[in-house]
Backbone and ligand atoms as CSV (ligand in chain L), in Angstrom:
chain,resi,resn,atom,element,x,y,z
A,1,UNK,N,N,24.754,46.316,-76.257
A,1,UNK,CA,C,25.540,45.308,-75.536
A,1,UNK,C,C,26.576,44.696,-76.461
A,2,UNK,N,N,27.689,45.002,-76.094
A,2,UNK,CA,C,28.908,44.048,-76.935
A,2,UNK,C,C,29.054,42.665,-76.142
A,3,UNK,N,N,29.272,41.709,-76.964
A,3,UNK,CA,C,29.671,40.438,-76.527
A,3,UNK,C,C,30.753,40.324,-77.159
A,4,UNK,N,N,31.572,39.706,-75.994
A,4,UNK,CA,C,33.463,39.469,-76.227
A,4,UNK,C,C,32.781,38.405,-76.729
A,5,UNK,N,N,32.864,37.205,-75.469
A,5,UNK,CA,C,33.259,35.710,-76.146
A,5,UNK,C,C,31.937,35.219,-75.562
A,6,UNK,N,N,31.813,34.038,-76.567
A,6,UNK,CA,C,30.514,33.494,-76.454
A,6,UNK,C,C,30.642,32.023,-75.221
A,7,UNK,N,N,29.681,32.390,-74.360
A,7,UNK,CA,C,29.985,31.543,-73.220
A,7,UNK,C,C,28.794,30.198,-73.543
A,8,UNK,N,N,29.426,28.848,-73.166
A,8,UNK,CA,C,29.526,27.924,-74.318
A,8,UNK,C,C,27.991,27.178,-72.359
A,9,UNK,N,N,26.570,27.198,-73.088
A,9,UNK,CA,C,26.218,26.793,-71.631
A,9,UNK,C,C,26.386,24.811,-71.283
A,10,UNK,N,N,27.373,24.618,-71.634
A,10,UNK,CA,C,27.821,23.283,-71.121
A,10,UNK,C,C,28.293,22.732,-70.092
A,11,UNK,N,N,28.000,21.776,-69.413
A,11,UNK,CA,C,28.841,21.327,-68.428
A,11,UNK,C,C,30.448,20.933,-68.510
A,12,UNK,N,N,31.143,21.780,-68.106
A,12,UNK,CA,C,32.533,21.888,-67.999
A,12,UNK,C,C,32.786,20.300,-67.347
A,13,UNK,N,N,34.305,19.887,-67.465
A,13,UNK,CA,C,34.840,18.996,-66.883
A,13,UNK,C,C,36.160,19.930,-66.130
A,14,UNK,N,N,35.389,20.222,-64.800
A,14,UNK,CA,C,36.517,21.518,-64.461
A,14,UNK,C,C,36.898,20.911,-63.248
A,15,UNK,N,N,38.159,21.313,-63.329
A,15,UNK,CA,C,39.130,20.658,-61.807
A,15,UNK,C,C,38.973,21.452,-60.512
A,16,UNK,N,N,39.185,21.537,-59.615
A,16,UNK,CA,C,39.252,21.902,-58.456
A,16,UNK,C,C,40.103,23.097,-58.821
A,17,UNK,N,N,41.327,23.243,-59.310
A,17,UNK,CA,C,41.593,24.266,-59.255
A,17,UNK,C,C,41.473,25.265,-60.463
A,18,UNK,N,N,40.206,25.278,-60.990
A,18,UNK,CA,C,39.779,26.101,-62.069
A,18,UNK,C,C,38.581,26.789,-61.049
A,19,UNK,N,N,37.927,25.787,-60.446
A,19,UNK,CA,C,36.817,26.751,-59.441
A,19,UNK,C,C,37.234,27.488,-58.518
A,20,UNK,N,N,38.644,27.001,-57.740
A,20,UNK,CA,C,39.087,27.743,-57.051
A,20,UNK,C,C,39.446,29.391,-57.432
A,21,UNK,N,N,40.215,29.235,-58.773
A,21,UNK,CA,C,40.483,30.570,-59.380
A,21,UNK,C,C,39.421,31.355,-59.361
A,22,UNK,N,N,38.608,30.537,-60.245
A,22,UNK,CA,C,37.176,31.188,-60.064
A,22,UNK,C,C,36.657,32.128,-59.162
A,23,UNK,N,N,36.385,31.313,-58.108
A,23,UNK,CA,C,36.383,31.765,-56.958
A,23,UNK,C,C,37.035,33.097,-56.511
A,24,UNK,N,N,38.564,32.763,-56.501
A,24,UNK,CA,C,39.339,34.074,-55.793
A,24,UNK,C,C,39.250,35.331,-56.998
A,25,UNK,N,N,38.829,35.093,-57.996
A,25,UNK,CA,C,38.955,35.975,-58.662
A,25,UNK,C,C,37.579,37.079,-58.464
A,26,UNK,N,N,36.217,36.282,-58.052
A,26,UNK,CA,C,34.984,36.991,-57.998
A,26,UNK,C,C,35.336,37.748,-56.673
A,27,UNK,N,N,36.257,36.843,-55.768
A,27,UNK,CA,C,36.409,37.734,-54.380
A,27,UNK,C,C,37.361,39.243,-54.761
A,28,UNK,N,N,38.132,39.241,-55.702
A,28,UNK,CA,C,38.576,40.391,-56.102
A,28,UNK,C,C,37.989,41.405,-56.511
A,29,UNK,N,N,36.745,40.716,-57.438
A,29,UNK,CA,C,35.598,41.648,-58.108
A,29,UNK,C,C,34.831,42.368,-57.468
A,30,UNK,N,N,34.459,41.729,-56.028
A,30,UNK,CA,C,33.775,42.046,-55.076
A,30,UNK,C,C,34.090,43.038,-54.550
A,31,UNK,N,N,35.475,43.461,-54.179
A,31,UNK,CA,C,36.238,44.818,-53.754
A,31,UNK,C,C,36.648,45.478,-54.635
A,32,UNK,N,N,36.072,45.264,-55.693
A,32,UNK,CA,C,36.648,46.421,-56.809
A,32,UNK,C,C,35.467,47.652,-56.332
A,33,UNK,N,N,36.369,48.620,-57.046
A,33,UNK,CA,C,35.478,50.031,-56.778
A,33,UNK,C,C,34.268,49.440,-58.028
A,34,UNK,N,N,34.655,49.407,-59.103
A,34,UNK,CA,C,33.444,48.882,-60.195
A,34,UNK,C,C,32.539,47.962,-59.589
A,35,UNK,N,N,32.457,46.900,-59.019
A,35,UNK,CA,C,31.420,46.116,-58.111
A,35,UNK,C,C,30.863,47.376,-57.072
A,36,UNK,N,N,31.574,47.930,-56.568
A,36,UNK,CA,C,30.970,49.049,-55.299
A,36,UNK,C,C,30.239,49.885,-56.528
A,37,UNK,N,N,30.088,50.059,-57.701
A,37,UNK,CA,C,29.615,51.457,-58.186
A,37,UNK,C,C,28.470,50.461,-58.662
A,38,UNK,N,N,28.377,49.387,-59.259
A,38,UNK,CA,C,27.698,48.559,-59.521
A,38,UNK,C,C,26.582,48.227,-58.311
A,39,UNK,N,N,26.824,48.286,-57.094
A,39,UNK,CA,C,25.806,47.979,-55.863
A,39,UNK,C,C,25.054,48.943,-55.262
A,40,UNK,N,N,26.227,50.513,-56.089
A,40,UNK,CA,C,25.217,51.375,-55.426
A,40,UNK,C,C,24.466,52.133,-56.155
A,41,UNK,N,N,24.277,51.282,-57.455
A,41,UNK,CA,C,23.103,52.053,-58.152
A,41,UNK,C,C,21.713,51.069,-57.605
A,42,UNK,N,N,21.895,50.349,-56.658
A,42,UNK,CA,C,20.727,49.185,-56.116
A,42,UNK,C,C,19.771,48.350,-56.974
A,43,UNK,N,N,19.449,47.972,-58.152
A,43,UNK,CA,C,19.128,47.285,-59.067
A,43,UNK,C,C,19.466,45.755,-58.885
A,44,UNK,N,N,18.264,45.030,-58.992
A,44,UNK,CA,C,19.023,44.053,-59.235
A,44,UNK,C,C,18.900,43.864,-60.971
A,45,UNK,N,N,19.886,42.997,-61.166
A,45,UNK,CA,C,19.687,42.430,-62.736
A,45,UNK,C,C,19.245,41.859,-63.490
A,46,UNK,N,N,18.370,40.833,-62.674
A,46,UNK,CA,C,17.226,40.495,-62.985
A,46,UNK,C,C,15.791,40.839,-63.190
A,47,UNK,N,N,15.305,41.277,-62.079
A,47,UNK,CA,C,14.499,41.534,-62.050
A,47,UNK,C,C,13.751,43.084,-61.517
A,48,UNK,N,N,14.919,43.578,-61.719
A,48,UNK,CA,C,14.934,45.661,-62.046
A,48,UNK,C,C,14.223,46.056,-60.946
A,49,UNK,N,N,14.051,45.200,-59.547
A,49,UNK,CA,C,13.434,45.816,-58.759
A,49,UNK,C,C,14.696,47.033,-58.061
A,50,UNK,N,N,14.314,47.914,-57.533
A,50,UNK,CA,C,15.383,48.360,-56.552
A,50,UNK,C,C,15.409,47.576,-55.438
A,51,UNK,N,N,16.868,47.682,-55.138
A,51,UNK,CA,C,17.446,46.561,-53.730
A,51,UNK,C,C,18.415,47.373,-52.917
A,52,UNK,N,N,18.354,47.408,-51.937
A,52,UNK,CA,C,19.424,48.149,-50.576
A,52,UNK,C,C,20.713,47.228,-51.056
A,53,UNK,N,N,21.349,48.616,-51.655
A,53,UNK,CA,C,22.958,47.656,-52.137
A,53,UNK,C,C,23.514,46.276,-51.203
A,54,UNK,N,N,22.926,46.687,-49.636
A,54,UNK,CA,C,23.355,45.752,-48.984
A,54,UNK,C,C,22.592,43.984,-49.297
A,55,UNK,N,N,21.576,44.500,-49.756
A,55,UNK,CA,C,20.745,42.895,-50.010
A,55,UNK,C,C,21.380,42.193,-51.773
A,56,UNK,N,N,21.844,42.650,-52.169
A,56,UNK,CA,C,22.449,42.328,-53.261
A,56,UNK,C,C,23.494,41.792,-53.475
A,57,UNK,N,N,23.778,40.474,-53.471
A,57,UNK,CA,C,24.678,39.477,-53.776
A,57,UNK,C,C,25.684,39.557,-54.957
A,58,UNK,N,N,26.425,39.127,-55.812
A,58,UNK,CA,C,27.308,38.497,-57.118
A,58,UNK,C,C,26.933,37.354,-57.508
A,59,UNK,N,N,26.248,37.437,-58.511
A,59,UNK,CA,C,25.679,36.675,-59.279
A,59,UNK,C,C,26.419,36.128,-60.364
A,60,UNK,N,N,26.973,34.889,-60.680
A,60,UNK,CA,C,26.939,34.395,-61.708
A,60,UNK,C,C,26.610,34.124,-63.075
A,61,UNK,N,N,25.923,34.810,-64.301
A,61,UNK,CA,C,24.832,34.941,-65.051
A,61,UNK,C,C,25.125,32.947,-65.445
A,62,UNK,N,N,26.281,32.703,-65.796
A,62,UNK,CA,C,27.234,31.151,-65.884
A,62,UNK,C,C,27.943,30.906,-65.028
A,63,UNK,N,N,27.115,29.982,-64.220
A,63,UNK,CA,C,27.738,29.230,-62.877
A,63,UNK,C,C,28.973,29.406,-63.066
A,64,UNK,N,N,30.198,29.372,-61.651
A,64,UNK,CA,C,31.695,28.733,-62.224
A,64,UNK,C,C,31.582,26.937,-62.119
A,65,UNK,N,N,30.485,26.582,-61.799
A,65,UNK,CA,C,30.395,25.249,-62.060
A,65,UNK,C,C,30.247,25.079,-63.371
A,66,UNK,N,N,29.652,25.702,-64.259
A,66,UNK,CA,C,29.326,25.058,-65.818
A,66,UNK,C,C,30.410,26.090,-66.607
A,67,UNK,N,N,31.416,26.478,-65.784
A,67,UNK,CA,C,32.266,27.028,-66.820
A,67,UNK,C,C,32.641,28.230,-67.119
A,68,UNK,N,N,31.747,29.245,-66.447
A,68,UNK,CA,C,31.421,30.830,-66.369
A,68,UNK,C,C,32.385,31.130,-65.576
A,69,UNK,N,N,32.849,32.347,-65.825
A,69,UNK,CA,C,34.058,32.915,-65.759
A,69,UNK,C,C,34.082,33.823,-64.471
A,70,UNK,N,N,34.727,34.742,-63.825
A,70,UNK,CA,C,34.771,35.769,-63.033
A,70,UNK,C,C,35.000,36.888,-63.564
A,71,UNK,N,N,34.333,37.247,-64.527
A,71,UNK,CA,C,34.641,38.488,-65.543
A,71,UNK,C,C,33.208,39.422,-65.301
A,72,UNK,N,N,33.563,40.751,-65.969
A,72,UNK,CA,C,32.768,41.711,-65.663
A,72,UNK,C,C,31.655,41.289,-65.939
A,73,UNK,N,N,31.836,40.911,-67.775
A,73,UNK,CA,C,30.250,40.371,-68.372
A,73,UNK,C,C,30.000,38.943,-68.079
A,74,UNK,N,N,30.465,38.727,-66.872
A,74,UNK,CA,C,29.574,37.616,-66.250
A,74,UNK,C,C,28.909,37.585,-64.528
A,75,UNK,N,N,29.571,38.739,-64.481
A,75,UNK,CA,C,29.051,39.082,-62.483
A,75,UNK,C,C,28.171,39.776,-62.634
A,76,UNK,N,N,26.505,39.502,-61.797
A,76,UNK,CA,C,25.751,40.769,-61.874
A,76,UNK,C,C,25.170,40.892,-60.612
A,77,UNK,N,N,24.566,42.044,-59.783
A,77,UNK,CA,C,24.029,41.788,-58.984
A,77,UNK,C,C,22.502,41.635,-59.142
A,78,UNK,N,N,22.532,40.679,-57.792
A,78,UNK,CA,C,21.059,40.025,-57.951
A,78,UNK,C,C,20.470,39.946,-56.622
A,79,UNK,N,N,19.039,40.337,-56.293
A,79,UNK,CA,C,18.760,40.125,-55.078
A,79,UNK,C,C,18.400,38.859,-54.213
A,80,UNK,N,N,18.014,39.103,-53.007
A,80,UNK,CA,C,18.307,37.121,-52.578
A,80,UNK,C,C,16.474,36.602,-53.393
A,81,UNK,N,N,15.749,37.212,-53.489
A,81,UNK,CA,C,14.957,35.893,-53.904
A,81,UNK,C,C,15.000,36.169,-55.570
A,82,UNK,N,N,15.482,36.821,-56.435
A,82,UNK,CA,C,16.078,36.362,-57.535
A,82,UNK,C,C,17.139,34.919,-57.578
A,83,UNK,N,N,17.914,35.086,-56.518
A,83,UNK,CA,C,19.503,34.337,-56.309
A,83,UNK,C,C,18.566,32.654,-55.692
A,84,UNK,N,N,17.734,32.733,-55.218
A,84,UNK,CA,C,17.208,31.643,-54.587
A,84,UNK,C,C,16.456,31.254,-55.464
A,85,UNK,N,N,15.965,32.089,-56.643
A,85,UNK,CA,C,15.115,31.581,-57.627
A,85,UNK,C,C,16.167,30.552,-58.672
A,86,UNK,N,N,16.942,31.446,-58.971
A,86,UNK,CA,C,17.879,30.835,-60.076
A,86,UNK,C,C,18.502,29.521,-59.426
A,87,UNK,N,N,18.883,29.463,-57.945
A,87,UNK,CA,C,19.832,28.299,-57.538
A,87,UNK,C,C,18.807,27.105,-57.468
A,88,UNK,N,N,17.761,27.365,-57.392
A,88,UNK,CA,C,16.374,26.377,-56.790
A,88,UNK,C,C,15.754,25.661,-58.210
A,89,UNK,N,N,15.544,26.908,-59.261
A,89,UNK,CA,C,15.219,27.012,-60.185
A,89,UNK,C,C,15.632,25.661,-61.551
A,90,UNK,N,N,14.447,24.998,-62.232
A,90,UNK,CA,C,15.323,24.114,-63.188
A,90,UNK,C,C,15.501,25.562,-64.593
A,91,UNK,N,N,16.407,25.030,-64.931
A,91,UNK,CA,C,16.635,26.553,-66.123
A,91,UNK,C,C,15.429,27.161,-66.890
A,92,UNK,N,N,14.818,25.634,-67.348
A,92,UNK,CA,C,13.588,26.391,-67.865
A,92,UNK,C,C,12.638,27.379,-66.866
A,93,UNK,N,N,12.656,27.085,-66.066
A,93,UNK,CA,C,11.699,27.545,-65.039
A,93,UNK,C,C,12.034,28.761,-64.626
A,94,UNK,N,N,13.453,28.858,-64.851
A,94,UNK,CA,C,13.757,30.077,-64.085
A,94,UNK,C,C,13.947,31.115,-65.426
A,95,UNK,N,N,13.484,30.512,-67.092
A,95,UNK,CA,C,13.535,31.655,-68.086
A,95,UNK,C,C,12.017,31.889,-67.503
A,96,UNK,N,N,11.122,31.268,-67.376
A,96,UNK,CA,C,10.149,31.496,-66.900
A,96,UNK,C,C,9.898,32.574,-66.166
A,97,UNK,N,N,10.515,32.545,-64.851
A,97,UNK,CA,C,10.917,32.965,-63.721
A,97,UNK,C,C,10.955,35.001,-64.757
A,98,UNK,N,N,12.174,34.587,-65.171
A,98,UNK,CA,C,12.926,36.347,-66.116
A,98,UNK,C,C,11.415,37.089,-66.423
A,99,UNK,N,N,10.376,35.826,-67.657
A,99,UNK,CA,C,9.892,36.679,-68.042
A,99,UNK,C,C,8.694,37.532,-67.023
A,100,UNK,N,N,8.342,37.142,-66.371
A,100,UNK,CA,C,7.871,37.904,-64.946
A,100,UNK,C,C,7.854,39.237,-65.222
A,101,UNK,N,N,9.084,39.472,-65.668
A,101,UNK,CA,C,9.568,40.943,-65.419
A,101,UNK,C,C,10.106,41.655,-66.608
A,102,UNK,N,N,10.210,40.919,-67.953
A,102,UNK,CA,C,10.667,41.576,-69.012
A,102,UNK,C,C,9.112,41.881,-70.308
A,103,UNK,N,N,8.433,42.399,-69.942
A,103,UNK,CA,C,7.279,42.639,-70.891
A,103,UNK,C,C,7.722,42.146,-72.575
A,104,UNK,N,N,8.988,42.983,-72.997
A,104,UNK,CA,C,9.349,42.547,-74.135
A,104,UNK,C,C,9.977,41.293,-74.232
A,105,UNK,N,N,9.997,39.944,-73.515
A,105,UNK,CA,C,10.441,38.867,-73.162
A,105,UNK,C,C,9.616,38.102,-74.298
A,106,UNK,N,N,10.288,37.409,-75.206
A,106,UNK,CA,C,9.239,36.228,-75.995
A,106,UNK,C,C,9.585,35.155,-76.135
L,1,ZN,ZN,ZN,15.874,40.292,-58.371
C-alpha cells in the first residue's frame, strides 16, 4: 500500500462549499468505470464478506465531514451493515467492530 498524503483525523472547520465539492466529486467517482470495476469484484472493504455489487455503497474511509477527500485512496466500498456500523458506531467501537474480521488485527 502506498500512501500519498497523510489524512490528518481532525475535525475540519469546513464551509459549505468544501462539502459540496466533496460531494460532487464522489458523484463523479461513482460513474467512473474504476468505481464500476471496483463494485464488481463484490467485496466489501471492510469486512471481506462478498456483497451483490448492487448492495454496496461509497464509503468514506474519512468522512467529508472531518475533512476526507473524494479521492481514490479514500472511497471504498462497503456493505449496508458495515456502513450502518461505522455511521452508528463511536470510533472506538467501530475499530472494535474491524477487528471482527481481521485475525491479524492487534
Ligand atoms: Zn462489510
Amino acid at each position: 500500500m502506498k500512501r500519498k498524503k497523510t489524512i490528518k483525523p481532525f475535525a475540519y472547520d469546513l464551509g459549505q462549499d468544501d462539502l459540496n465539492r466533496e460531494r460532487n466529486k464522489a458523484r463523479e467517482l461513482r460513474d467512473s468505470q474504476w468505481w464500476k470495476r471496483r463494485l464488481a469484484k463484490g467485496t466489501c472493504h471492510y469486512c471481506g464478506r462478498s456483497t451483490m455489487p448492487k448492495e454496496l455503497t461509497m464509503d468514506h474511509i474519512v468522512p467529508v465531514s472531518r475533512g476526507g477527500k473524494s479521492t481514490k485512496g479514500n472511497v471504498v466500498p462497503c456493505c449496508k451493515e458495515c456502513n450502518n456500523a461505522k455511521k452508528q458506531l463511536l470510533p472506538m467501537e467501530w475499530e472494535q467492530y474491524l477487528k471482527k474480521f481481521d485475525p491479524t488485527y492487534s
